[in-house]
C-alpha positions in Angstrom: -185.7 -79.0 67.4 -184.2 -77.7 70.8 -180.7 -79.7 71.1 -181.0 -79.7 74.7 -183.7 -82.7 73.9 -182.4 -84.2 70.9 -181.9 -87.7 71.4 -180.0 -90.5 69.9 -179.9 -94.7 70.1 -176.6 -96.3 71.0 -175.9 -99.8 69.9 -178.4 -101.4 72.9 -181.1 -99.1 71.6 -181.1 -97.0 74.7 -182.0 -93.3 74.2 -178.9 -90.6 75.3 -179.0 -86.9 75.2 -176.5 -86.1 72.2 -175.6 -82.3 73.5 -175.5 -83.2 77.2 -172.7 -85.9 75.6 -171.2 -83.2 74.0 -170.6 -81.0 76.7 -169.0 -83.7 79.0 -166.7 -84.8 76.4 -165.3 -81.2 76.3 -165.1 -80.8 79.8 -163.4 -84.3 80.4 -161.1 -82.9 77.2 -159.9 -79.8 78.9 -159.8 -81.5 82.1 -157.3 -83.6 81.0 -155.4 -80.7 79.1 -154.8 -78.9 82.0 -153.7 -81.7 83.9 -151.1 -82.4 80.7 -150.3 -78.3 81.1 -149.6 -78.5 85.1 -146.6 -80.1 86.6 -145.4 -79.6 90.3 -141.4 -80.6 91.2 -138.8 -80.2 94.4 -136.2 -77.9 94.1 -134.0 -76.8 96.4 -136.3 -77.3 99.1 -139.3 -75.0 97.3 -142.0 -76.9 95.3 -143.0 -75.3 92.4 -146.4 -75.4 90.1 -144.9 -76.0 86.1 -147.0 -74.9 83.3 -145.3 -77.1 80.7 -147.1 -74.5 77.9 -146.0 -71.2 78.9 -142.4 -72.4 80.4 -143.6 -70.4 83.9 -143.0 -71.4 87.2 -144.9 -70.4 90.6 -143.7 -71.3 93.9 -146.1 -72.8 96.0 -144.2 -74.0 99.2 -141.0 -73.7 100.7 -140.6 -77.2 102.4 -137.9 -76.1 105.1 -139.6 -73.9 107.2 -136.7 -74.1 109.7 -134.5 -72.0 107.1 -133.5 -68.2 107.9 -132.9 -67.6 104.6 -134.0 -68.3 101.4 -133.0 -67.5 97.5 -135.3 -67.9 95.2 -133.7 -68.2 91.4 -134.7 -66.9 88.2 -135.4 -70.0 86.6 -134.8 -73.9 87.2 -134.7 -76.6 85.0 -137.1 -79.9 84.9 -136.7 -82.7 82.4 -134.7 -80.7 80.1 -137.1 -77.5 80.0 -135.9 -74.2 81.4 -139.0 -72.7 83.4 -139.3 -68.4 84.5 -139.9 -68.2 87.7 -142.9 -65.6 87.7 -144.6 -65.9 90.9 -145.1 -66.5 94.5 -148.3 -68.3 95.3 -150.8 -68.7 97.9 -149.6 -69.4 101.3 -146.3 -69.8 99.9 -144.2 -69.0 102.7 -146.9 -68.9 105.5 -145.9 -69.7 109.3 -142.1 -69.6 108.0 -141.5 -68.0 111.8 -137.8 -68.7 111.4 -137.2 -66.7 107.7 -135.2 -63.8 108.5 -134.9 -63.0 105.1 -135.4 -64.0 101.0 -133.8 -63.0 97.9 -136.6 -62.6 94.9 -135.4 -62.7 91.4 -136.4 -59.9 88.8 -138.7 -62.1 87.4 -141.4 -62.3 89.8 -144.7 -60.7 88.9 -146.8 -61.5 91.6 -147.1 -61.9 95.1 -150.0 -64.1 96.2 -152.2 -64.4 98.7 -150.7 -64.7 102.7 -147.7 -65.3 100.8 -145.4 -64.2 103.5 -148.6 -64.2 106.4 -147.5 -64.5 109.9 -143.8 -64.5 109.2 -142.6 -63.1 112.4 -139.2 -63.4 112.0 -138.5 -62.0 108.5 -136.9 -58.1 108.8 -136.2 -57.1 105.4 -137.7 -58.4 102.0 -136.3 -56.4 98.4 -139.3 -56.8 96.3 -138.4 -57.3 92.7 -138.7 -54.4 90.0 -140.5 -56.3 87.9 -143.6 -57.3 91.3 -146.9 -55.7 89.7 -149.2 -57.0 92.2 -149.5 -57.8 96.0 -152.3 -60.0 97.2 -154.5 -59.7 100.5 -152.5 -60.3 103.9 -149.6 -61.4 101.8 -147.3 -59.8 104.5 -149.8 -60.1 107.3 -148.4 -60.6 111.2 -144.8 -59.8 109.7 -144.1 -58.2 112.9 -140.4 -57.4 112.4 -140.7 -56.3 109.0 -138.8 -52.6 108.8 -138.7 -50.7 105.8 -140.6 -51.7 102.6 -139.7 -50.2 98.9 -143.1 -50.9 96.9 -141.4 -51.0 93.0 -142.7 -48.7 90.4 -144.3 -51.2 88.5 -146.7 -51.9 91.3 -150.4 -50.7 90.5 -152.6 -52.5 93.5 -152.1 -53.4 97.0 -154.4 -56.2 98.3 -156.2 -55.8 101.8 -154.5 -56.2 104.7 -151.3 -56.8 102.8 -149.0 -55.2 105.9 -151.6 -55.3 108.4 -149.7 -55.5 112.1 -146.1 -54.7 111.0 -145.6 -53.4 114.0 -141.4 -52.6 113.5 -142.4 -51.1 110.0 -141.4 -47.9 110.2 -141.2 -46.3 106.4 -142.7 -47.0 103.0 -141.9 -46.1 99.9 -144.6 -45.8 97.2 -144.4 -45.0 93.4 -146.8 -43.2 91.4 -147.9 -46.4 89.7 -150.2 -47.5 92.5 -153.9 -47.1 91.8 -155.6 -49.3 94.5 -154.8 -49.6 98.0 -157.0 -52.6 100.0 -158.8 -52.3 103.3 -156.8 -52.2 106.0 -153.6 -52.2 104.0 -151.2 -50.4 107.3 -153.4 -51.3 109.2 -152.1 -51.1 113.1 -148.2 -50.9 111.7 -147.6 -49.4 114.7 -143.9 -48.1 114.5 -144.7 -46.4 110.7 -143.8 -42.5 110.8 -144.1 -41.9 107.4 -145.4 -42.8 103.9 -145.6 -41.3 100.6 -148.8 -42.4 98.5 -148.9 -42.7 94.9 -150.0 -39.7 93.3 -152.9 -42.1 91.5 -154.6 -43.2 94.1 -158.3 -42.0 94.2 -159.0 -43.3 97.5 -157.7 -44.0 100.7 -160.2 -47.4 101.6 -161.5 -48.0 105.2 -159.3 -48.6 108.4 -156.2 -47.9 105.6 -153.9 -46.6 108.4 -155.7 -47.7 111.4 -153.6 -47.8 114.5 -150.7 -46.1 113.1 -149.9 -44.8 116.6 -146.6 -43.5 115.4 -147.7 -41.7 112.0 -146.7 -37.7 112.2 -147.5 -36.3 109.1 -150.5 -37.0 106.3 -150.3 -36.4 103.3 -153.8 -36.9 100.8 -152.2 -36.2 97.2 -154.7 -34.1 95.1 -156.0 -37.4 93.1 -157.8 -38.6 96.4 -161.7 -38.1 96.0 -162.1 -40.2 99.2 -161.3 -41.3 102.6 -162.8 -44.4 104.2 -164.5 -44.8 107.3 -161.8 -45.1 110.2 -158.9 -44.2 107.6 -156.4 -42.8 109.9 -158.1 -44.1 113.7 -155.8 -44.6 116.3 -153.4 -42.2 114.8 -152.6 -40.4 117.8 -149.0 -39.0 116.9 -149.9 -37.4 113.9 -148.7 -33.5 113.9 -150.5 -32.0 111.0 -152.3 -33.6 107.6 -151.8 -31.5 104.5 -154.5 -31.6 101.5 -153.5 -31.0 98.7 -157.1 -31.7 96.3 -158.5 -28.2 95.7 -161.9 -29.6 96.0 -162.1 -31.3 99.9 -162.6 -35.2 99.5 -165.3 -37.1 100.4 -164.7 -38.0 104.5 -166.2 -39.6 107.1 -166.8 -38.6 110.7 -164.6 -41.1 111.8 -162.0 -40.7 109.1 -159.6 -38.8 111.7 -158.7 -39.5 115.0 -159.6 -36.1 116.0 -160.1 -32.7 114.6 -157.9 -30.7 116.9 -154.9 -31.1 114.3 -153.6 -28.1 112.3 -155.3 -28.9 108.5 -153.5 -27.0 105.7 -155.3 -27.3 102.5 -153.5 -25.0 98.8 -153.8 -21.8 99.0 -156.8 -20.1 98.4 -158.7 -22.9 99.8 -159.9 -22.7 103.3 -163.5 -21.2 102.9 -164.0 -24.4 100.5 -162.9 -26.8 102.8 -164.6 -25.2 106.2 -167.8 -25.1 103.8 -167.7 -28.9 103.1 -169.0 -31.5 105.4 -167.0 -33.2 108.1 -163.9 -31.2 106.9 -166.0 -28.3 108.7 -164.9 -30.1 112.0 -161.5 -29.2 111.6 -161.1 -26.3 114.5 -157.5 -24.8 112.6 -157.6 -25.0 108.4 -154.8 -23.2 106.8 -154.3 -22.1 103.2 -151.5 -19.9 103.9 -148.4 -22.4 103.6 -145.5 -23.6 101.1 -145.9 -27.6 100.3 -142.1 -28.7 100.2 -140.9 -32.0 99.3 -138.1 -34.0 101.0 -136.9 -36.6 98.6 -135.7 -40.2 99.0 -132.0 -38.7 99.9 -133.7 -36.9 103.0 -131.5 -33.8 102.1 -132.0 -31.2 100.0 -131.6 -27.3 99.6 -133.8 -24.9 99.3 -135.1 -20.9 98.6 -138.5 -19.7 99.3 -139.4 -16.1 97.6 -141.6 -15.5 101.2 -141.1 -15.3 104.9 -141.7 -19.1 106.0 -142.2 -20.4 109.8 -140.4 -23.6 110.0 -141.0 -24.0 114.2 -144.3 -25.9 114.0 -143.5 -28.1 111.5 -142.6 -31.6 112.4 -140.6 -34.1 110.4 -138.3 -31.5 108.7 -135.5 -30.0 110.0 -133.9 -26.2 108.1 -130.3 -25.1 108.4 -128.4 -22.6 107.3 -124.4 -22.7 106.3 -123.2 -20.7 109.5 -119.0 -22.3 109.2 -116.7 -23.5 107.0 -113.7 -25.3 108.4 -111.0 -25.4 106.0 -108.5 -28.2 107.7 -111.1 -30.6 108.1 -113.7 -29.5 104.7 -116.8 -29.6 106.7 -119.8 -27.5 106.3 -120.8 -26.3 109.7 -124.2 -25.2 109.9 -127.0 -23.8 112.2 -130.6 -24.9 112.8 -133.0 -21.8 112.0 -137.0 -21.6 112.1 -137.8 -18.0 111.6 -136.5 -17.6 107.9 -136.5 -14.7 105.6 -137.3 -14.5 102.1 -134.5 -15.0 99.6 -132.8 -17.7 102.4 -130.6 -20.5 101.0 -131.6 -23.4 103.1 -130.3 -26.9 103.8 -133.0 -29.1 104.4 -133.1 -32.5 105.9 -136.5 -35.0 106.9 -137.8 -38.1 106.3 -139.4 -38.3 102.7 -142.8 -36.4 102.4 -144.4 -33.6 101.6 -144.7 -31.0 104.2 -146.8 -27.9 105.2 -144.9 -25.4 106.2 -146.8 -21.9 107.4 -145.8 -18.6 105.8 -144.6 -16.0 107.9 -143.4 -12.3 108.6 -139.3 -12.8 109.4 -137.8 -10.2 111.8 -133.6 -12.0 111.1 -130.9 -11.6 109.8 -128.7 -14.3 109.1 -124.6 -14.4 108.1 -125.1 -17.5 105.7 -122.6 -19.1 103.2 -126.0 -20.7 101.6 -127.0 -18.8 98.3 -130.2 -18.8 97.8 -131.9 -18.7 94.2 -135.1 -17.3 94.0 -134.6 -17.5 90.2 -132.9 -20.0 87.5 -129.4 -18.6 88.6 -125.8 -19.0 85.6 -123.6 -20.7 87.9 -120.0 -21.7 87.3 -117.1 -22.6 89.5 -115.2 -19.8 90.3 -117.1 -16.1 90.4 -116.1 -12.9 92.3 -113.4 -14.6 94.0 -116.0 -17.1 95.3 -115.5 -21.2 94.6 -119.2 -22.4 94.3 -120.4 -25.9 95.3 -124.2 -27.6 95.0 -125.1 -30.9 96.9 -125.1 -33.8 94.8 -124.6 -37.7 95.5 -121.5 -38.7 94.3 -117.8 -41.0 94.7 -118.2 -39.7 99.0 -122.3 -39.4 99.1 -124.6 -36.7 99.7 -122.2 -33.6 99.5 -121.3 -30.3 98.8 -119.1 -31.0 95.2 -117.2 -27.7 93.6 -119.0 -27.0 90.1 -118.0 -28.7 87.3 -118.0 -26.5 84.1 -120.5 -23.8 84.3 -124.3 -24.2 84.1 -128.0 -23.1 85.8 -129.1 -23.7 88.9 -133.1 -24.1 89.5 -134.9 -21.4 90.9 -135.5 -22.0 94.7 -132.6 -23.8 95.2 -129.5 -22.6 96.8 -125.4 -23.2 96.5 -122.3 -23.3 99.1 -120.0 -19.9 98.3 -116.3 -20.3 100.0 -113.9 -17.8 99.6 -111.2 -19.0 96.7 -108.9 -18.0 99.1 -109.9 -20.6 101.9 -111.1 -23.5 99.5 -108.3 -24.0 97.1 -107.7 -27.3 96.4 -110.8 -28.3 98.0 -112.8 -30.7 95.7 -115.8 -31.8 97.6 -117.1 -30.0 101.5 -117.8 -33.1 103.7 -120.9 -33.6 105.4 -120.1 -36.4 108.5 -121.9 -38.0 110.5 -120.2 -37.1 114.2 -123.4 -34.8 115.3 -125.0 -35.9 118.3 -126.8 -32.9 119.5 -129.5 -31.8 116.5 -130.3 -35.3 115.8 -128.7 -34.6 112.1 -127.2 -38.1 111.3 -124.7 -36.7 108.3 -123.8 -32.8 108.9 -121.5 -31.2 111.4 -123.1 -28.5 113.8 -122.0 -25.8 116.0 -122.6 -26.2 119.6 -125.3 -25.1 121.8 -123.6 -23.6 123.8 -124.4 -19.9 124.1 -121.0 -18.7 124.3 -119.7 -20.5 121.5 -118.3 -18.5 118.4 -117.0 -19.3 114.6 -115.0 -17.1 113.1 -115.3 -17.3 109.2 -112.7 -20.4 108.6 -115.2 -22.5 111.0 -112.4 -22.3 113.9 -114.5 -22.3 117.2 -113.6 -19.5 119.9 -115.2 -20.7 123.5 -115.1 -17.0 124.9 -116.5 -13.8 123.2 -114.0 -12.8 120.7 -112.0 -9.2 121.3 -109.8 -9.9 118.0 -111.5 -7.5 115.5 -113.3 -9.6 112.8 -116.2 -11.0 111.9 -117.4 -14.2 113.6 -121.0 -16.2 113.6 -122.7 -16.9 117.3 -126.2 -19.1 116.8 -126.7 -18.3 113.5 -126.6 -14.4 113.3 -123.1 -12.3 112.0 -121.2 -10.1 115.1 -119.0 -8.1 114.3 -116.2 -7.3 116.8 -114.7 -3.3 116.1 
């Protein structure tokens, strides 16, 4: 007997469908559980959504939209019951034009829907380490946003989710990401740079439309694909560096143009002219280092060939050119045309950049060691005192080696005289340059006439004391 037709007789003999009757009661049975599950209470001025099961609490309004700042706790109580707070909800904080800023506990997992849309006044947000999740346009219209720090728990991105941040100027992506949405930067106007995840396979449509600010692209090697209108409107960008051996699927309109300088891994470039669209590109090259500035923007550095740092924007390469003993500052020199074997310190804005190999024709008087292989290093050597740049008690530094150790092939170290460092713990880097646009290291001048002798002591006229003194980088030697 089909039980979609089985009938029964109630009490007035009228016929009823028994599995129809079934089906209602459970639906009317579960109705009601969730509605025993679900509870909604005022705290604080937020409202939040109770599940009186799991102990979990989602916020689902901030009722005092007049506020410029808001903390949102871990947990809060309700009859008794502690509840985690694990969530911001749909339309949460939507329209809160006043919010300047809110504090997010640890706890929260989620970030809904237009969570945070059209928040115009809200600058700075420190997403939670524990945030796995941001939902479509939940930052939409945040217009003053400025930097954002996606966690490293974070695997997706919802569409549109920063759309028309115009002040947003940096992001910070882990490697957990795997899913970007539509439009996701979309017209972020101010952004200069961003690192994607290493795990994204795909860079979705109109992803970084309207970035007019964006110098430098970088497609990690897991992207198979580039949507249509990817990077449009990018109009600033200075180079875009590939670094998938096999060229990813692209559209026509992927790029703003394909006058900019392509460089693709070594090896590479017939692949990549070979392959359609990429074949628009007027200037692929293969012959470049990859480097990688880090979140610290400073690092050093040692290539084992001839590199060609002029073109390169973004990245800035100096070389130790002074030492000033009284006040313990580094003094250094910009360079582009660097030799082999070159101990560098380099400062940028987080990224991976291109930068061209060359033939080098100088010579450079540098108290920058490079290694060009994994180097025994210890504090003291050949009446040297060695120091590496670390982050420590003062910040990014110069500190004297502790102990004795190995320092990482293409790297490089600070070498002082013992005689002129003693009693020198730590070479400060400030933050007094105006003229290179460094924001934390102490330059020479411009100046054409300006000398260092070897103790970093500045001589305005050209030296006629016999010695050895450093003018724009390069060693003279006066007889």
């Amino acid at each position: 007997m089909n039980p979609l037709v089985c009938k029964g007789k109630d009490m007035m003999g009228h016929y009823y469908n028994e599995a129809f009757l079934r089906v209602l009661f459970t639906c009317l049975f579960m109705f009601c559980v969730s509605l025993s599950e679900a509870e909604t209470v005022d705290v604080d001025g937020v409202r939040y959504d109770l599940n009186v099961v799991t102990k979990k609490a989602e916020v689902i309004k901030g009722l005092k939209t007049e506020w410029e700042f808001i903390s949102i706790s871990e947990t809060i109580e309700h009859n008794k019951d502690v509840y985690q707070v694990t969530s911001i909800g749909k339309d949460a904080f939507a329209n809160c034009f006043y919010m300047m800023g809110i504090t997010l506990p640890s706890t929260i997992t989620s970030i809904g829907e237009n969570a945070f849309a059209h928040c115009g006044s809200l600058t700075d947000i420190e997403l939670p380490l524990g945030l796995v999740s941001i939902a479509d346009n939940a930052f939409l219209d945040c217009t003053n946003l400025t930097n954002v720090t996606i966690p490293h728990a974070v695997t997706s991105i919802g569409d549109f989710a920063f759309m028309n941040c115009h002040q947003l100027q940096r992001v910070i992506m882990s490697d957990a990401v795997s899913t970007l949405g539509e439009g996701v930067f979309a017209r972020c106007k101010s952004l200069k740079s961003v690192n994607l995840s290493e795990n994204i396979t795909s860079i979705p449509n109109q992803a970084f439309s309207g970035c007019e600010r964006l110098e430098n692209v970088v497609i990690p090697a897991s992207v198979e694909m580039i949507g249509h209108e990817a990077f449009a409107g990018c109009q600033s960008v200075l180079q875009i560096v590939v670094r998938r051996t096999i060229p990813p699927i692209i559209y026509s309109d992927s790029f703003p143009y394909y006058t900019i300088p392509l460089y693709v891994p070594r090896g590479c470039a017939d692949t990549y002219m070979d392959a359609e669209n990429w074949n628009c590109f007027s200037a692929i090259n293969d012959k470049s280092m990859f480097l990688e500035i880090p979140e610290s923007e400073m690092m050093t550095f040692c290539a084992t060939e001839d590199l060609d740092f002029s073109a390169v924007g973004g990245i800035e390469a100096y070389i130790g050119s002074g030492f000033n003993k009284q006040t313990g500052k580094l003094l250094v020199t910009r360079v582009y045309d660097v030799p082999a074997g070159t101990g560098l310190l380099l400062k940028g804005s987080p990224g991976v950049y291109a930068v061209p190999y060359s033939t080098s024709y100088s010579i450079y008087a540098n108290l920058l060691e490079g290694t060009v292989t994994a180097t025994p290093l210890s504090q003291c050597l050949d009446g040297y005192t060695n120091y590496i740049l670390a982050s420590g008690s003062h910040g990014i530094c110069f500190y004297i080696v502790s102990g004795t150790g190995e320092i990482a092939a293409g790297k490089a170290y600070l070498k002082i005289p013992s005689s002129e460092s003693a009693g020198r713990m730590r070479i400060g880097i400030d933050n007094s340059d105006n003229t290179t646009g460094i924001g934390s290291l102490v330059t020479s001048s411009d100046k054409c006439g300006m000398f260092t002798d070897m103790q970093g002591r500045s001589v305005i006229e050209k030296p006629r004391k016999k010695g050895v003194y450093i003018n724009k980088g390069k060693k003279v030697i006066v007889r």
